[in-house]
N, C-alpha and C positions, 0 to 999 in steps of 0.2 A: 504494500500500500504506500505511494506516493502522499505523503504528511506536504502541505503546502503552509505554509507561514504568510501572514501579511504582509509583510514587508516586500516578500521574494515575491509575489501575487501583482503587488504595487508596483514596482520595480520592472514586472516582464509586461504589465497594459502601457507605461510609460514609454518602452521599447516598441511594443506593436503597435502604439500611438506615433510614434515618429516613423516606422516603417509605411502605416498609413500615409500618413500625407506626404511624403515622396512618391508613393502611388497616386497622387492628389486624391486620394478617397475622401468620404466625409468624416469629418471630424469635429464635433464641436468644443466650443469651446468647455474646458472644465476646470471645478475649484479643485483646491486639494479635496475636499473634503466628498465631491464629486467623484473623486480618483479610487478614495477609502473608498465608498459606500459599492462603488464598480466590484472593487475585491472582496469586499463581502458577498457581494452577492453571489460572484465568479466562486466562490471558496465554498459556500452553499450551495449550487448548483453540478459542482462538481464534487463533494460531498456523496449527495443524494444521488446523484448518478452510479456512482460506485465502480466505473468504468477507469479503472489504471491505466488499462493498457491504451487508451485513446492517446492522442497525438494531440499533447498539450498545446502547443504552440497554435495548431490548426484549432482546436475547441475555444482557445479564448481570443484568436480572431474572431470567428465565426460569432461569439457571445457577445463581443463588442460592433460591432457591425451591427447585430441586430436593438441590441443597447441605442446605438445613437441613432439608427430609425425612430423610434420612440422618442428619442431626444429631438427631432427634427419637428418634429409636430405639434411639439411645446409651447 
């Protein structure tokens, strides 16, 4: 079992956040505290998933992508 810490969580959306918008994908604008609340959720969601062997990287794009659709409409 893959144990994910906040910070490391925080840390790899910050990464996929900048690999984003070099793709110019959307991106909105976020607090920090916008940032926290992303990796909470991401940490619950894949949690409850229970799926290890998934392809972290590809799973918390794909979370965030669909994250700031929802953010767009705000």
């Amino acid at each position: 079992m893959r144990y994910l810490t906040k910070d490391y969580v925080i840390q790899e959306i910050l990464d996929t956040i900048s690999l984003m918008q070099l793709n110019n994908d959307y991106v909105p604008e976020l607090s920090d505290n916008n940032v926290d609340k992303l990796a909470e959720d991401f940490i619950f969601d894949w949690t409850e998933a229970g799926d290890y062997e998934a392809n972290f990287e590809r799973t918390l794009r794909e979370f965030l992508v669909e994250e700031f659709k929802y953010i767009k409409f705000l």
